[in-house]
C-alpha positions in Angstrom: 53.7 2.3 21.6 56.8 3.7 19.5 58.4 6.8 20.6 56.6 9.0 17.7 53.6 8.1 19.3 54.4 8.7 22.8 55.7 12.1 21.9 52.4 12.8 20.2 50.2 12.1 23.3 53.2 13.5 25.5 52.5 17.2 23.3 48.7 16.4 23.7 49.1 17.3 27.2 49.9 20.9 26.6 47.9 23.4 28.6 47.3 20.9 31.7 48.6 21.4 34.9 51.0 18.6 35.4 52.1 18.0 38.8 54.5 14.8 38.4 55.9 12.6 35.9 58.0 9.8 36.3 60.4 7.8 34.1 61.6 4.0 34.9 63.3 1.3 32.8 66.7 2.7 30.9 69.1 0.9 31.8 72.2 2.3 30.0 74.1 -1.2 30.0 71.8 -2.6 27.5 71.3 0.6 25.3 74.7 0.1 23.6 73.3 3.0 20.6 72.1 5.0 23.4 69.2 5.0 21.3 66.7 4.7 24.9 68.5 7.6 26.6 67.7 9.7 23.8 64.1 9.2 23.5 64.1 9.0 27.4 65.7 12.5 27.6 63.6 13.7 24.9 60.2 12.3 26.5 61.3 14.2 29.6 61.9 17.2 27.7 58.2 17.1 26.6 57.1 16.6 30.6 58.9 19.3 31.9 58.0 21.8 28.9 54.4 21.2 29.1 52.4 23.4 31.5 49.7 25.8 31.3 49.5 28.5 29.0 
């Protein structure tokens, strides 16, 4: 799954009640462009912005 897609099914769950969301497996020593943090941080964004309308 690329990070477009994750995003897309990430904004799919807009209007849910979301009670938890958790995100494992950056490890910042092997992300030398910190290309993984960003789409980690971004991902999260998407969590903690989605919620019932």
């Amino acid at each position: 799954m690329s990070s477009r897609e994750l995003l897309e099914v990430l904004r799919g769950l807009d209007g849910l009640h979301v009670v938890g969301a958790d995100l494992v497996e950056v490890s910042p020593a092997y992300d030398h462009a910190e290309l993984t943090g960003i789409a980690a941080a971004h991902a999260l964004y998407e969590l903690i912005s989605t919620g019932p309308s």
